[in-house]
MMTF fields as JSON, N, C-alpha, C and O atoms, coordinates in Angstrom:
{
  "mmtfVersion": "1.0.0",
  "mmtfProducer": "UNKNOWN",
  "numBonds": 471,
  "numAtoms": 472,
  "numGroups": 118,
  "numChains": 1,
  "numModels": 1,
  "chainsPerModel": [1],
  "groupsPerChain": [118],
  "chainIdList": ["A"],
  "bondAtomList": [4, 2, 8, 6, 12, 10, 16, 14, 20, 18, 24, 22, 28, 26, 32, 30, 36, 34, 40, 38, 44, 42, 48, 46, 52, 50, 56, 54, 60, 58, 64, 62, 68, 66, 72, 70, 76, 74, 80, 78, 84, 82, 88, 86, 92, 90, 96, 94, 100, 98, 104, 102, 108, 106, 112, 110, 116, 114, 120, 118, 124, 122, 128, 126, 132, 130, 136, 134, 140, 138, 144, 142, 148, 146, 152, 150, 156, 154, 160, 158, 164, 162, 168, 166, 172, 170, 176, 174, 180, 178, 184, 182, 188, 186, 192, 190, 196, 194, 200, 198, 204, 202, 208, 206, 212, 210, 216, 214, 220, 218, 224, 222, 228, 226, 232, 230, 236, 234, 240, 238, 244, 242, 248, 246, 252, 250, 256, 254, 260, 258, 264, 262, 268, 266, 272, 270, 276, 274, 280, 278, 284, 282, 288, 286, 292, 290, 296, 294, 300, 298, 304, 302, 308, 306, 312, 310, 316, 314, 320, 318, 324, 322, 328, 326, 332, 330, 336, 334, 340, 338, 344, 342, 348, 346, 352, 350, 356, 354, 360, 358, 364, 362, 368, 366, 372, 370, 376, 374, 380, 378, 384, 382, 388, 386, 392, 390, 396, 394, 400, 398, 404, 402, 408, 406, 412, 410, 416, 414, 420, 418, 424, 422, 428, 426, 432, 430, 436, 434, 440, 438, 444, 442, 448, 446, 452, 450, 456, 454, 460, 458, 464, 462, 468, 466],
  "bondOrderList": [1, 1, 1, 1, 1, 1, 1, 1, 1, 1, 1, 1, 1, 1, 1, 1, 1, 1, 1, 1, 1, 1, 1, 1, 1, 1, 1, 1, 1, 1, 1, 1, 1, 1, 1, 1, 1, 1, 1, 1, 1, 1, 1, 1, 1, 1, 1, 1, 1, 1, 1, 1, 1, 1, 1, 1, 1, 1, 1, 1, 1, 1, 1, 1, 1, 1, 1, 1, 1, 1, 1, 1, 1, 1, 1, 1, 1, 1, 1, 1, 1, 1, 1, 1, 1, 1, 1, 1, 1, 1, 1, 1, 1, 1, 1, 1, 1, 1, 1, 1, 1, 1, 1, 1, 1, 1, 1, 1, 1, 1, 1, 1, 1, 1, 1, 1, 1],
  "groupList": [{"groupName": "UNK", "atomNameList": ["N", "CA", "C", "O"], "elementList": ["N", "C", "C", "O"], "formalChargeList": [0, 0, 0, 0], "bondAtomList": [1, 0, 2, 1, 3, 2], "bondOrderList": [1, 1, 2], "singleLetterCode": "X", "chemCompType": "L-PEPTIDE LINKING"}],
  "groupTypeList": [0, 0, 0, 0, 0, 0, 0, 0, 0, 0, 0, 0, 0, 0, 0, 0, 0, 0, 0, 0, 0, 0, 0, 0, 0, 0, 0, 0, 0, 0, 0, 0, 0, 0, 0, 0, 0, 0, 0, 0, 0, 0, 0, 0, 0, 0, 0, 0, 0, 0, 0, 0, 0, 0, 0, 0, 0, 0, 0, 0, 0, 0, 0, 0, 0, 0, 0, 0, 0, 0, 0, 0, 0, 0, 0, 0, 0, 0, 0, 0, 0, 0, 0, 0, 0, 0, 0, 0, 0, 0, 0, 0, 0, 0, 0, 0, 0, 0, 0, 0, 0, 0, 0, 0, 0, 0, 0, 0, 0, 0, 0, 0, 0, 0, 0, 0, 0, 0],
  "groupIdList": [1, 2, 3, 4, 5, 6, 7, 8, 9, 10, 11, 12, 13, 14, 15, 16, 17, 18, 19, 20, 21, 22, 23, 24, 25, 26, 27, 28, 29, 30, 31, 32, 33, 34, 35, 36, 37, 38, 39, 40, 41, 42, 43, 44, 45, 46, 47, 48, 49, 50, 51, 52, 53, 54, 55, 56, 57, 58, 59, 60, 61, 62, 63, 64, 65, 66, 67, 68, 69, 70, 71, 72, 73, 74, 75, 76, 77, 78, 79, 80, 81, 82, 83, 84, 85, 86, 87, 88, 89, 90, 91, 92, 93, 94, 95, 96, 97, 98, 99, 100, 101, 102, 103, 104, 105, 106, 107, 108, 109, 110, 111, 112, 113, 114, 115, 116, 117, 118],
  "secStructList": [7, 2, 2, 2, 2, 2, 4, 4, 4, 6, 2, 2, 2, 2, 2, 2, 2, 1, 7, 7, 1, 1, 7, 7, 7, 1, 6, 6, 7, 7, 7, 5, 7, 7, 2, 2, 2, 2, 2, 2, 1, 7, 7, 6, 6, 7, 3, 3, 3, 3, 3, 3, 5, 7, 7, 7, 7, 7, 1, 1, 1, 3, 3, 3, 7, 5, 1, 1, 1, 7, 7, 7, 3, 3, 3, 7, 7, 6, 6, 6, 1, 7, 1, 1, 7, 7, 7, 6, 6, 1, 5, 3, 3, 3, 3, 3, 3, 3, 3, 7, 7, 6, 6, 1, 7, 7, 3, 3, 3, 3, 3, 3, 3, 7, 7, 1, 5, 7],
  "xCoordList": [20.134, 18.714, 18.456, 17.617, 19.21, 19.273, 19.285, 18.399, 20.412, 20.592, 19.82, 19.987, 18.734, 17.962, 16.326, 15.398, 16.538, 15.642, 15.516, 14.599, 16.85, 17.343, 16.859, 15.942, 17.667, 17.875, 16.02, 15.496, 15.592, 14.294, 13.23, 12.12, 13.997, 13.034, 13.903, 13.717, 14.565, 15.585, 14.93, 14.318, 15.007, 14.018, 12.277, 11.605, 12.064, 10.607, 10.522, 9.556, 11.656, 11.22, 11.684, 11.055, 12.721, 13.038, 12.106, 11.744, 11.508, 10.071, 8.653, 8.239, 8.307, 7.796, 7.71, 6.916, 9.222, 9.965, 9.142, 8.568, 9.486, 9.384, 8.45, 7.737, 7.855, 6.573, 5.795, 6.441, 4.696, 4.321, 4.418, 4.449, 4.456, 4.753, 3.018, 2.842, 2.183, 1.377, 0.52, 0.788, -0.622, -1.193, -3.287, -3.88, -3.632, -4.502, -5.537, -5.978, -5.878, -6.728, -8.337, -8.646, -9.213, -10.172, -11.194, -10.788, -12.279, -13.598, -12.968, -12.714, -12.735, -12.27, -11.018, -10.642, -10.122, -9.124, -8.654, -7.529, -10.152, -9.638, -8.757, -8.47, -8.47, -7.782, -8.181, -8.487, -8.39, -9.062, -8.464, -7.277, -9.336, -8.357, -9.119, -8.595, -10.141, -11.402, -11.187, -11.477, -10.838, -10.223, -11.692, -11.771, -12.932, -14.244, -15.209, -16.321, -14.826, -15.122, -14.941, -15.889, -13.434, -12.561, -13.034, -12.97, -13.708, -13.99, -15.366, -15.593, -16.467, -17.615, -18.017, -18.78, -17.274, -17.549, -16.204, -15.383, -15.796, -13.961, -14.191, -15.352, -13.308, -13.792, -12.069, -11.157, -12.168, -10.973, -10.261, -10.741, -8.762, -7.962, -7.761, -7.141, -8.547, -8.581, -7.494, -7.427, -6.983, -6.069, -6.125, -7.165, -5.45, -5.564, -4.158, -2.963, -4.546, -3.652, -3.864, -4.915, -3.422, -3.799, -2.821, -1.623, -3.563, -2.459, -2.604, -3.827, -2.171, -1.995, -1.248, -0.031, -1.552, -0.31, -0.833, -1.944, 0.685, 0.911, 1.223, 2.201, -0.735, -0.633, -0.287, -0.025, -0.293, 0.367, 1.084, 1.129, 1.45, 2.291, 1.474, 1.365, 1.158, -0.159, 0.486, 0.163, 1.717, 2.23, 3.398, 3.852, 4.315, 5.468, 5.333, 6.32, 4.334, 4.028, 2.421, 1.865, 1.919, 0.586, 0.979, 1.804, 0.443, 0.023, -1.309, -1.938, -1.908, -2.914, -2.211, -1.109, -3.831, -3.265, -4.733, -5.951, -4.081, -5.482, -5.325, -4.33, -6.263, -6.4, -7.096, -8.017, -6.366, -7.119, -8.586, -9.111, -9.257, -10.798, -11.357, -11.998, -10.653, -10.637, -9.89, -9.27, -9.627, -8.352, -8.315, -9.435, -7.485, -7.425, -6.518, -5.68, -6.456, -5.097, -4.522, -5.213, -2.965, -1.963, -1.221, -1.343, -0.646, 0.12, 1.242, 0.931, 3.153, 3.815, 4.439, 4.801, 5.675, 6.58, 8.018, 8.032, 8.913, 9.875, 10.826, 11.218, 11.039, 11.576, 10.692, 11.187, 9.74, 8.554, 8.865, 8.802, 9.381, 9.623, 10.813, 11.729, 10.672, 11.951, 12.826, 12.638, 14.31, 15.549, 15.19, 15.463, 14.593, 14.459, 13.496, 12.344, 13.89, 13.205, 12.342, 12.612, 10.818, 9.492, 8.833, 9.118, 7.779, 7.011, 5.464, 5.068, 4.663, 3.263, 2.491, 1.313, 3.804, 3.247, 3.459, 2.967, 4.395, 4.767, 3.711, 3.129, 3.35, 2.016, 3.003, 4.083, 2.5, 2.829, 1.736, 0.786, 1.938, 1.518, 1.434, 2.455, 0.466, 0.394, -0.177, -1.152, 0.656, -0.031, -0.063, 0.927, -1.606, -1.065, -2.602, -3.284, -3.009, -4.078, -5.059, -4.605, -6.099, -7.382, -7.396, -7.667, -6.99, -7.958, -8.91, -9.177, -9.804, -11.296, -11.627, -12.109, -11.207, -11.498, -13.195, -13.92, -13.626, -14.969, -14.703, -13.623, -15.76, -16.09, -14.519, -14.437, -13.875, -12.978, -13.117, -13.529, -12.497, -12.499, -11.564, -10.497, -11.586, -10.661, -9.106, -8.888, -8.225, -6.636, -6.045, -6.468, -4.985, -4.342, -2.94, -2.299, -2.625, -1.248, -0.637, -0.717, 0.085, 0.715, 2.157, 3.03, 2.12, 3.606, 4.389, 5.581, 4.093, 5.165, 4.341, 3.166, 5.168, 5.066, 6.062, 7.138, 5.843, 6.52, 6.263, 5.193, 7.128, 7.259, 7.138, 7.84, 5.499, 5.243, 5.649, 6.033, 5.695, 5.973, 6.139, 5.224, 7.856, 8.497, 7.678, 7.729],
  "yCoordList": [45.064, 44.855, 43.597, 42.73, 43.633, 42.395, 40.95, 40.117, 40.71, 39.855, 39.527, 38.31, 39.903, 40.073, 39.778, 39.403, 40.181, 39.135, 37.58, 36.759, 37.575, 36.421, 35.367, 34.545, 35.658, 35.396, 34.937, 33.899, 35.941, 35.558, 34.525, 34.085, 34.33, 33.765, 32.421, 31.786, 31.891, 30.567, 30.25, 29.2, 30.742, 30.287, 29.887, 29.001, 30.555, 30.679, 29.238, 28.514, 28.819, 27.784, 26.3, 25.249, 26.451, 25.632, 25.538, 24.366, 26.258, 25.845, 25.389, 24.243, 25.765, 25.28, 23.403, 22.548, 23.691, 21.917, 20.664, 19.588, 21.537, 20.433, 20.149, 21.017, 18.536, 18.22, 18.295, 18.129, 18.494, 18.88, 17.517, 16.363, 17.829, 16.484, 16.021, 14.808, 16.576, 16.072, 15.338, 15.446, 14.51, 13.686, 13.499, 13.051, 14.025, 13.873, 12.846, 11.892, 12.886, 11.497, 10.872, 10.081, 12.483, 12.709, 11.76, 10.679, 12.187, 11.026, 11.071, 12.038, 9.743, 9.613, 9.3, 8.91, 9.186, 8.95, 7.63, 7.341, 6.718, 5.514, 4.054, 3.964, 3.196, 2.169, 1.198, 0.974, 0.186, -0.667, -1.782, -2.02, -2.692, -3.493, -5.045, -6.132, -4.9, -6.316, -6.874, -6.017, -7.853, -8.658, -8.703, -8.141, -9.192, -9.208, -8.206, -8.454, -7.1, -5.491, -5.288, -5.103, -5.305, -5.036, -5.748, -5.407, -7.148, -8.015, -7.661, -7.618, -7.352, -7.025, -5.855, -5.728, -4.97, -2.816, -2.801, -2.637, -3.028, -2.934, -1.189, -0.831, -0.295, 1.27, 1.118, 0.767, 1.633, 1.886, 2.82, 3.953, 2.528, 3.4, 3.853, 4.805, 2.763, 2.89, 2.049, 0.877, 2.292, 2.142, 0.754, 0.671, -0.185, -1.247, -1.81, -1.603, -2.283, -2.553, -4.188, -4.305, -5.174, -6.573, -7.452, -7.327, -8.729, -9.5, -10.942, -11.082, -11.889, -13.139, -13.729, -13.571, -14.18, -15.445, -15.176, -15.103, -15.096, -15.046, -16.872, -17.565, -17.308, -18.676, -18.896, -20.024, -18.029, -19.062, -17.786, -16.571, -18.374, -17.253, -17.662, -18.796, -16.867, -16.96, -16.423, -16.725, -15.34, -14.733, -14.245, -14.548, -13.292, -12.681, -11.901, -11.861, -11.152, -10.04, -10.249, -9.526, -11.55, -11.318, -12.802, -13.684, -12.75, -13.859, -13.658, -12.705, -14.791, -15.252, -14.644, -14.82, -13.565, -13.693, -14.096, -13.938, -14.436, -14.624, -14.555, -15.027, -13.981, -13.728, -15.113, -15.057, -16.306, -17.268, -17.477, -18.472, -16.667, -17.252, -16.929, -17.435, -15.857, -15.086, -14.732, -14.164, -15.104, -14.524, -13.551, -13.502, -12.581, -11.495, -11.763, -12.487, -11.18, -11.218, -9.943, -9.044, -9.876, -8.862, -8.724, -9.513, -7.994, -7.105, -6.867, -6.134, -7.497, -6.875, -6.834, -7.985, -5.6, -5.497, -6.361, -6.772, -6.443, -7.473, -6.487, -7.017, -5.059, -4.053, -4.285, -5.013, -3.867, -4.467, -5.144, -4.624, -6.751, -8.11, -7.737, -7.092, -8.43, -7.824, -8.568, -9.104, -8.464, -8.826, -10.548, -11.41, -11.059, -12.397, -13.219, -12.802, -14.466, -15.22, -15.584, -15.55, -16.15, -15.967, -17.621, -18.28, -17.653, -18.777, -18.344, -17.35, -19.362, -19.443, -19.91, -20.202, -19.863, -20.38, -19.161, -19.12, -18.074, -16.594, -16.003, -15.903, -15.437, -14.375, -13.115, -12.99, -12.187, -10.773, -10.109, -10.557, -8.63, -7.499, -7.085, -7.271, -6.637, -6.172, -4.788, -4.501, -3.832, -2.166, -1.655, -1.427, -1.51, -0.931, -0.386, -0.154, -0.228, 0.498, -0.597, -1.242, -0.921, -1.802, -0.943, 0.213, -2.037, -1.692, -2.241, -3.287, -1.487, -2.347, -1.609, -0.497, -2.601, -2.507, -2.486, -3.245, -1.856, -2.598, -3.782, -4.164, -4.596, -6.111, -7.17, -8.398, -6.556, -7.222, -7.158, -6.224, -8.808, -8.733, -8.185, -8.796, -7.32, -6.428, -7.244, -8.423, -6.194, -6.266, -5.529, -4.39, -5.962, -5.106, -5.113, -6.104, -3.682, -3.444, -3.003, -1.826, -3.902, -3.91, -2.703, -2.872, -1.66, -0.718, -1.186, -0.893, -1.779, -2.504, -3.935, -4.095, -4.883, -5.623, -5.831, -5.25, -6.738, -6.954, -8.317, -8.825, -8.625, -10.414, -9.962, -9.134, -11.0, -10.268, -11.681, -11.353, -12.507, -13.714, -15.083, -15.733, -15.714, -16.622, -17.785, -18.987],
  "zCoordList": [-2.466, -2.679, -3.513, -3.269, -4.411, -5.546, -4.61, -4.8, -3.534, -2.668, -1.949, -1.869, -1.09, -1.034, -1.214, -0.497, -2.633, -3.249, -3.647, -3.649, -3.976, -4.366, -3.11, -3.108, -2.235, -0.744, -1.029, -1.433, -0.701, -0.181, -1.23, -0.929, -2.535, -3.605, -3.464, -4.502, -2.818, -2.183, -0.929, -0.729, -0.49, 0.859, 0.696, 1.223, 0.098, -0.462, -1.064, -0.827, -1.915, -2.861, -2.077, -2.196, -1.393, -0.067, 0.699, 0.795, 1.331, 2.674, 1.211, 1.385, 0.564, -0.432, -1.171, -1.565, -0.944, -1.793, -0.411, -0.572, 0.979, 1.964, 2.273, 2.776, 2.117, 2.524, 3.924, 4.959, 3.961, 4.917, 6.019, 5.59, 7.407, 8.417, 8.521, 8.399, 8.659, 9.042, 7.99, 6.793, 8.484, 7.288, 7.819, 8.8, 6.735, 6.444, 7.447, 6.806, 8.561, 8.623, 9.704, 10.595, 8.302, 8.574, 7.523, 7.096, 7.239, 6.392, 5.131, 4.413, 4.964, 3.176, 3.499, 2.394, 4.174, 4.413, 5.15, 5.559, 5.218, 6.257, 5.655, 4.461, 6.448, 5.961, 6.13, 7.301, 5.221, 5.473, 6.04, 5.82, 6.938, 7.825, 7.438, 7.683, 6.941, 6.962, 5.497, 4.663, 5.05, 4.005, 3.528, 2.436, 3.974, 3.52, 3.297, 2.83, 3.611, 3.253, 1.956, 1.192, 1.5, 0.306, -0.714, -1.895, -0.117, -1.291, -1.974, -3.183, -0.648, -0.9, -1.651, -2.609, -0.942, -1.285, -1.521, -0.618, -3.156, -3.271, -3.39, -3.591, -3.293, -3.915, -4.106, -3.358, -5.686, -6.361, -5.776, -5.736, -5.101, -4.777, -2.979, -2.505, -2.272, -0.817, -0.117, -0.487, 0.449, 1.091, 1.834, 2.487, 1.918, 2.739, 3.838, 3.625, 4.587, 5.63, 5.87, 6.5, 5.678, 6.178, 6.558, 6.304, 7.432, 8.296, 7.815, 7.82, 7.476, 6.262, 5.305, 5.392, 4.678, 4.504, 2.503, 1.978, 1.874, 0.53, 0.393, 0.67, -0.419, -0.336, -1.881, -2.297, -2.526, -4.042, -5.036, -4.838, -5.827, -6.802, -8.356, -8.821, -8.731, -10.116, -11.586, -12.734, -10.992, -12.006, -11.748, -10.644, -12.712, -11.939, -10.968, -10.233, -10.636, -9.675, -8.953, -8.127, -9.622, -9.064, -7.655, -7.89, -6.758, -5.542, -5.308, -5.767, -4.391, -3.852, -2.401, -1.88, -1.895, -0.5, 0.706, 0.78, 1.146, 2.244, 3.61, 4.158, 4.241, 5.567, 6.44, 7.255, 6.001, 6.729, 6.519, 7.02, 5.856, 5.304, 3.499, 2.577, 3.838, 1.672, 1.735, 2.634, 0.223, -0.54, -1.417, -1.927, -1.962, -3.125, -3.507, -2.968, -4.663, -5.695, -5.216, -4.738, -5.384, -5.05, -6.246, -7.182, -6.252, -7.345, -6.441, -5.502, -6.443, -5.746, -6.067, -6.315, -6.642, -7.481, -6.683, -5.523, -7.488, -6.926, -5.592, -4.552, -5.924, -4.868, -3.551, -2.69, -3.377, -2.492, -1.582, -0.467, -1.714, -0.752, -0.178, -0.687, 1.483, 2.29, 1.466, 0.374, 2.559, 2.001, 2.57, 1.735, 3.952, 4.358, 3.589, 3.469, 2.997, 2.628, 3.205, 4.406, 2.9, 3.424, 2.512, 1.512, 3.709, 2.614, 2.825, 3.433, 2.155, 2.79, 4.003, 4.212, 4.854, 6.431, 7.508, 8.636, 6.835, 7.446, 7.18, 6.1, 8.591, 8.746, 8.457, 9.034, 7.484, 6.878, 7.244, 7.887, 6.668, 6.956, 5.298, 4.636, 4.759, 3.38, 3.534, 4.229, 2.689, 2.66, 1.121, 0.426, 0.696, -0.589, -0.602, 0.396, -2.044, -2.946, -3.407, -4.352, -3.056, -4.046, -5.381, -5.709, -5.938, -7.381, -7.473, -6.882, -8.438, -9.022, -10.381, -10.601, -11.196, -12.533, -12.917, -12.273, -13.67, -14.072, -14.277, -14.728, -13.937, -14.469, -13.454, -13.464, -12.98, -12.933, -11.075, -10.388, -10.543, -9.203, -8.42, -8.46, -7.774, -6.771, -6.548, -6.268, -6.775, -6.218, -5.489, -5.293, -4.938, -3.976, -4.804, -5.153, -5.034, -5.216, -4.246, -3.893, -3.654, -2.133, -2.358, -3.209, -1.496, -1.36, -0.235, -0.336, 0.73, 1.812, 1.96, 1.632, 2.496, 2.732, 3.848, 3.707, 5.193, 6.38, 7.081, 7.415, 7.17, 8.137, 9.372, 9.952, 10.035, 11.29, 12.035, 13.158, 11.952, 11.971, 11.523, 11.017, 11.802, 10.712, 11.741, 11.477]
}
């Protein structure tokens, strides 16, 4: 009986541990794709997806990025950047979180980054 329990309070905490497969992606959940959206209506913590060129380096982790007409500041930790060297003439792919500070102009803290073309 003891076994049993055990047994069943191991399993319990195993199907529990494993994240669920599916994902969320109803109202409130969208991604933003428009570089001039983000800039205009930044909303702290929305998700962004964009295609453009990392045109300058400002800090250790901060760049200039722009989609060919506006630019935002990025936040990208050094783990982040692929393993291939890249410049400001490689069109990327940036995925991360807008921030928006009060008073302060919108960033992207980028979680992937991808070379869509050298």
């Amino acid at each position: 009986m003891q076994f049993l329990k055990v047994s069943l309070i191991v399993i319990l905490l195993v199907v529990i541990s494993f994240p669920g497969q599916a994902q969320y992606t109803g109202p409130g959940n969208l991604v933003k794709t428009n570089l001039l959206q983000i800039l205009e209506e930044p909303v702290d913590d929305d998700m962004a997806r964009l295609q453009g060129y990392l045109v300058k380096k400002v800090s250790s982790d901060k760049y200039l990025f722009s989609d060919g007409k506006h630019q935002i500041r990025v936040e990208i930790d050094q783990d982040v950047f692929p393993p291939q060297p890249f410049d400001d003439k490689d069109l990327i792919q940036i995925e991360g979180d807008v921030e928006k500070d009060f008073l302060e102009s919108p960033e992207i803290d980028v979680k992937r980054l991808t070379v869509i073309k050298k």
